[in-house]
C-alpha positions as CSV (number, residue, x, y, z in Angstrom):
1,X,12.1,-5.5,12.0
2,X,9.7,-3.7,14.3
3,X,6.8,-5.5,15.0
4,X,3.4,-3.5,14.7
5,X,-0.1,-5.1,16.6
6,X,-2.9,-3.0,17.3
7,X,-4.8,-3.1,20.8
8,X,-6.6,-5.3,20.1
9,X,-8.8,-5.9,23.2
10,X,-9.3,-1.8,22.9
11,X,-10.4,-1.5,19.7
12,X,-13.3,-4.3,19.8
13,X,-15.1,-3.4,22.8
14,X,-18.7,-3.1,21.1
15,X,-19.5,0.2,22.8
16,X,-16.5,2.0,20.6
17,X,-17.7,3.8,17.7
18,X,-14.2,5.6,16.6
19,X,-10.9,4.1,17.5
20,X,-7.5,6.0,16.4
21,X,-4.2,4.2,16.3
22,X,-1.7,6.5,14.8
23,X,2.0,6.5,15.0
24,X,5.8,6.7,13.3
25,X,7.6,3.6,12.5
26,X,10.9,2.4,10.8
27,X,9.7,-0.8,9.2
28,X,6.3,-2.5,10.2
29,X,5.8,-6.8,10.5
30,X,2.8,-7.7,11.9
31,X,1.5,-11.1,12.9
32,X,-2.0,-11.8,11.7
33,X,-4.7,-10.5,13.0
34,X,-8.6,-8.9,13.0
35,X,-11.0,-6.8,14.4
36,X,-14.4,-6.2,14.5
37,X,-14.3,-3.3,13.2
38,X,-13.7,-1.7,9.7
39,X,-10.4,-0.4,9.3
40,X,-9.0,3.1,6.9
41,X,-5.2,2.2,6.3
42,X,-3.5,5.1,5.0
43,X,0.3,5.6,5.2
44,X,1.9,8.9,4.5
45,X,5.7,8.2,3.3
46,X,5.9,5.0,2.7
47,X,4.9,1.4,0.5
48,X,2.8,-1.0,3.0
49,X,1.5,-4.6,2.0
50,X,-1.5,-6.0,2.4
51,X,-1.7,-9.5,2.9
52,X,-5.4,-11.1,3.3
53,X,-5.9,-14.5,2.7
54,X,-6.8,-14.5,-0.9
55,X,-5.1,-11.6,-1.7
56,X,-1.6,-9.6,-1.6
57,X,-2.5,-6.1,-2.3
58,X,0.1,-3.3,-2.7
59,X,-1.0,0.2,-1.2
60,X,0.9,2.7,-3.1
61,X,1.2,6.3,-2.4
62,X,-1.7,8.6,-2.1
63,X,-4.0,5.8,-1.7
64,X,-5.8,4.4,1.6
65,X,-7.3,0.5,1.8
66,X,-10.2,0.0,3.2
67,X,-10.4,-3.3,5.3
68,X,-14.0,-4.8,6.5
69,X,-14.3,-6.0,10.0
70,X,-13.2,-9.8,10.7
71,X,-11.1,-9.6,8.1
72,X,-7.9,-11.7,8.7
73,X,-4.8,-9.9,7.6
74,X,-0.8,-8.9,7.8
75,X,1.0,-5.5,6.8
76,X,4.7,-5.8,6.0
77,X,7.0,-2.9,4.8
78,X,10.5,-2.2,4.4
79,X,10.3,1.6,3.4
80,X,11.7,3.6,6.1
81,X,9.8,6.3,8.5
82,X,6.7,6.0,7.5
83,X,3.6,7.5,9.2
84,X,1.2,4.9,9.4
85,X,-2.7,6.3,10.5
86,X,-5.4,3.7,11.2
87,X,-8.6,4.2,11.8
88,X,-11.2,2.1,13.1
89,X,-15.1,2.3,12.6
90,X,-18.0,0.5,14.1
91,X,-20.0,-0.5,11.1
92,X,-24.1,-0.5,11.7
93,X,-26.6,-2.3,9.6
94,X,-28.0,1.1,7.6
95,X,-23.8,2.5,6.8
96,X,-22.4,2.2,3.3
97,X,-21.8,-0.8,1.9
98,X,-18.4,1.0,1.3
99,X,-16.7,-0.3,4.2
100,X,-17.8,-4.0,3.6
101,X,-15.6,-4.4,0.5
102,X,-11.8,-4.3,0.9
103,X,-10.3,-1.9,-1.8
104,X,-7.8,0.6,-2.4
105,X,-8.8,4.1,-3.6
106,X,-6.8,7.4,-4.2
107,X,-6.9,9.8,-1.5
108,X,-7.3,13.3,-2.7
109,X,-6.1,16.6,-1.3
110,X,-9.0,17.2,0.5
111,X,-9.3,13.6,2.4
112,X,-5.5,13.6,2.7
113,X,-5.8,17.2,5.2
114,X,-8.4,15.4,6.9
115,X,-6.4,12.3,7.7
116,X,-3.4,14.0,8.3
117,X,-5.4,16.2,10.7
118,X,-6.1,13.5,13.1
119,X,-2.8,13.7,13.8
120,X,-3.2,14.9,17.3
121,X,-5.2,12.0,18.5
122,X,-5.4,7.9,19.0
123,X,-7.2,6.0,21.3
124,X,-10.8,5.9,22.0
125,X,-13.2,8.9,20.8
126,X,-15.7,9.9,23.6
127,X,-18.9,11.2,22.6
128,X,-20.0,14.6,22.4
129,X,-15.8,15.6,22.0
130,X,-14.7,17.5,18.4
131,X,-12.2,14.2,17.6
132,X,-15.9,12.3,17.4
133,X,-17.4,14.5,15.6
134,X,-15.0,14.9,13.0
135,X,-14.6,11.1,12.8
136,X,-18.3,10.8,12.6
137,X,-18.4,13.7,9.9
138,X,-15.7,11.6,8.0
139,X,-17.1,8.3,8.3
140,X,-20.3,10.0,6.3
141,X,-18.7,11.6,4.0
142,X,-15.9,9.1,2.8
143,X,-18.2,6.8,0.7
144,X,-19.5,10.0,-1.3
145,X,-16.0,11.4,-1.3
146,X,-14.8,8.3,-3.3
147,X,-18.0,7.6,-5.3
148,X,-16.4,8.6,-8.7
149,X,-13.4,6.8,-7.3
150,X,-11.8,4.3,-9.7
151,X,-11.1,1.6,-7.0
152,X,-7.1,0.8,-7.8
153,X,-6.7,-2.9,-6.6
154,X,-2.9,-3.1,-7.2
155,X,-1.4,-6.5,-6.7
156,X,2.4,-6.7,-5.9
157,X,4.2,-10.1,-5.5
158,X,6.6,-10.0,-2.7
159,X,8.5,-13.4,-1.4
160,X,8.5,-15.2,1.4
161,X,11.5,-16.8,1.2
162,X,14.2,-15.4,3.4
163,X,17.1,-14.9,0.6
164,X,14.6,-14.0,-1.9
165,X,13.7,-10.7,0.7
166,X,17.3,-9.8,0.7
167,X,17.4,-10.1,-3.3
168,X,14.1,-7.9,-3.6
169,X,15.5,-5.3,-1.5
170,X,18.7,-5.0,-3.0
171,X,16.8,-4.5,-6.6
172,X,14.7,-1.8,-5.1
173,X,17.7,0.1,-3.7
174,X,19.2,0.5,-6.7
175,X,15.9,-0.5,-9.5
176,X,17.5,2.6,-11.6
177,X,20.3,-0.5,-13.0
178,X,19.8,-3.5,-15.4
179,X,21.5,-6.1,-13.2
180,X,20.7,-9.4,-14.8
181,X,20.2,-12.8,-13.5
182,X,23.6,-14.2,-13.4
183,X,24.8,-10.8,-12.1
184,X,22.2,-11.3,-9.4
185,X,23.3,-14.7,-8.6
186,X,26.9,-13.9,-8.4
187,X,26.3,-11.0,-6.0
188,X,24.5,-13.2,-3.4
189,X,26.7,-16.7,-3.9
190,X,23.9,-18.5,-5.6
191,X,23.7,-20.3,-8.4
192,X,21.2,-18.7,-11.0
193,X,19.4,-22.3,-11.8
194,X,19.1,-22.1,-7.9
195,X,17.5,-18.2,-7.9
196,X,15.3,-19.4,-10.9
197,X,13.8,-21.7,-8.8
198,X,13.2,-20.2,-5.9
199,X,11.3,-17.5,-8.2
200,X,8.9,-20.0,-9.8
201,X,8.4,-22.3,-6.6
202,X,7.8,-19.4,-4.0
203,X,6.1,-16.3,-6.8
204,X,4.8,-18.4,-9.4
205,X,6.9,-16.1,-11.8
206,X,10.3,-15.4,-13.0
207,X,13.1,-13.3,-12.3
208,X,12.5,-10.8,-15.1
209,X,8.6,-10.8,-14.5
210,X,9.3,-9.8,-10.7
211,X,12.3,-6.9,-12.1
212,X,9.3,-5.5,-14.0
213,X,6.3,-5.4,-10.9
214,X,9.4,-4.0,-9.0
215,X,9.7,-1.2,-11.0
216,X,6.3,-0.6,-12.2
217,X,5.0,-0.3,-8.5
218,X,8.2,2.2,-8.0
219,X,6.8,4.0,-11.1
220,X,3.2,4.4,-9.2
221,X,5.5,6.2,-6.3
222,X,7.2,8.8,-7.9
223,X,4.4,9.6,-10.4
224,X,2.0,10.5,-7.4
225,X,5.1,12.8,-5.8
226,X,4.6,14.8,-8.8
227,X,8.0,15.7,-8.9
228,X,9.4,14.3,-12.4
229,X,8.2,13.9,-15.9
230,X,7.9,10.5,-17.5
231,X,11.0,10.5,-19.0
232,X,12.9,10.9,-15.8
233,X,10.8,8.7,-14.4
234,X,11.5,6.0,-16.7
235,X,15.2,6.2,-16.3
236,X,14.5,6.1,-12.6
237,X,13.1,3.0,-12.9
238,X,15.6,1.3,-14.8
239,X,14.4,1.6,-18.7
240,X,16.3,3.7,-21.3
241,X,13.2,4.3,-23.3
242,X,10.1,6.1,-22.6
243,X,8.3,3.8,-25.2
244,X,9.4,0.7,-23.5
245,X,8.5,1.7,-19.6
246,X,4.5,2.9,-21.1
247,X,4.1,-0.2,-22.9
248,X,5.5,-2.1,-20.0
249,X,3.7,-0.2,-17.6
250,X,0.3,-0.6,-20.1
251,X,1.2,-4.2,-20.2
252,X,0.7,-4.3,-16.2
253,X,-2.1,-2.2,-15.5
254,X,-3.5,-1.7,-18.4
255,X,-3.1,2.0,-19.1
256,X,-0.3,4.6,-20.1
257,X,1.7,6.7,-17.3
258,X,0.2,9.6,-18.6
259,X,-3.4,8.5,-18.2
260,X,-2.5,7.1,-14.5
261,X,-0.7,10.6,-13.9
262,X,-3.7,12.2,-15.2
263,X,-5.9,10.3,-13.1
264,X,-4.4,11.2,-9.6
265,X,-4.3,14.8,-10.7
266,X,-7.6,15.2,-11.2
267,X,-8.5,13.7,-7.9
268,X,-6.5,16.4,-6.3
């Protein structure tokens, strides 16, 4: 697992207004940490997790979290290559209250070119240089961007425990197939009164309640990539109805597919 921690001693020297800390990374584990600055987490191929401490939240694709400064917190994610751009802001007394509330918004086409545009840089932003600027123009505009926003605050359970890990990731590789809990168990030497356990005592949930987050926040993916219709999606995701995966997915989030695939659209 590659570890990920920011520079820190960089990016909270009080006379930084703009700090960049972009790069490409197989898997990310980081150790927990904060700054005192507000953070934009946006990652471009990939699923991250949030953990803060009252709070797991699940940042899916085409979406950005917003973190407040002195926030404590951990990102963990197993997707591969992922693109990870961070950007910290020094947040003054008269700024948005925007940045004081940690939330998860969709990122639209036209903030998406703007992140992605940043590409070019990290470190420390001088004054009076075109990377400031354009920070400074973001930094703005990005509370006015998102005003009509519907703030998305996804929560995803994902274990702690070692074996548990391995038996998450093996469901997401292949989420498309109804394995069942005795299938499960037999595939990793367990006993399934054992797995049961472990479920309830380290996510406060069950084996088929986890299945289903799995493959709902898999769902959230490959709606946003555009690239399927619902029906396909559903089978992707491991249910052999389209009526079953929108009431599931209704039951979770608390509207259809449709409307969620709707509502990234028109944010484009």
């Amino acid at each position: 697992m590659s570890k990920f921690e920011p520079k820190f001693e960089e990016i909270n020297e009080q006379n930084i207004d703009f700090y960049i800390n972009h790069f490409r990374i197989e898997k990310i584990e980081s150790l927990v940490h904060q700054h005192n600055k507000a953070q934009l987490l946006y990652a471009e191929g990939g699923i991250v997790h949030i953990f803060t401490n009252e709070k797991h939240w699940y940042l899916p694709a085409r979406c950005f979290m917003i973190i407040p400064a002195n926030v404590q917190h951990s990102l963990l994610s197993f997707s591969t290559n992922i693109q990870l751009y961070n950007f910290y802001f020094n947040i003054k007394e008269e700024d948005d209250d925007f940045y004081r509330k940690k939330n998860i918004y969709f990122a639209n086409d036209l903030l998406r070119e703007m992140i992605i545009y940043t590409k070019q840089w990290n470190g420390k932003l001088e004054p009076n240089t075109t990377a400031y600027d354009f920070l400074k123009a973001v930094k703005s505009i990005l509370p006015e961007i998102n005003k009509k926003e519907i703030p998305f605050p996804i929560q995803h359970p994902f274990p702690r425990d070692e074996k548990l890990i391995e038996i998450s990731l093996f469901l997401t590789r292949n989420i498309e197939k109804n394995y069942t809990l005795e299938e499960i168990a037999h595939e990793f030497g367990m006993s399934s009164r054992t797995i049961s356990r472990k479920f309830k005592n380290d996510l406060g949930m069950n084996y088929i309640r986890f299945l289903r987050s799995l493959r709902i926040t898999k769902s959230l993916e490959l709606i946003a990539e555009n690239k399927y219709n619902m029906y396909e999606i559903a089978m992707l995701v491991g249910y052999n109805s389209l009526s079953t995966f929108s009431n599931i997915f209704f039951k979770v989030l608390n509207m259809r597919p449709t409307e969620y695939h709707h509502m990234i659209q028109n944010r484009k």
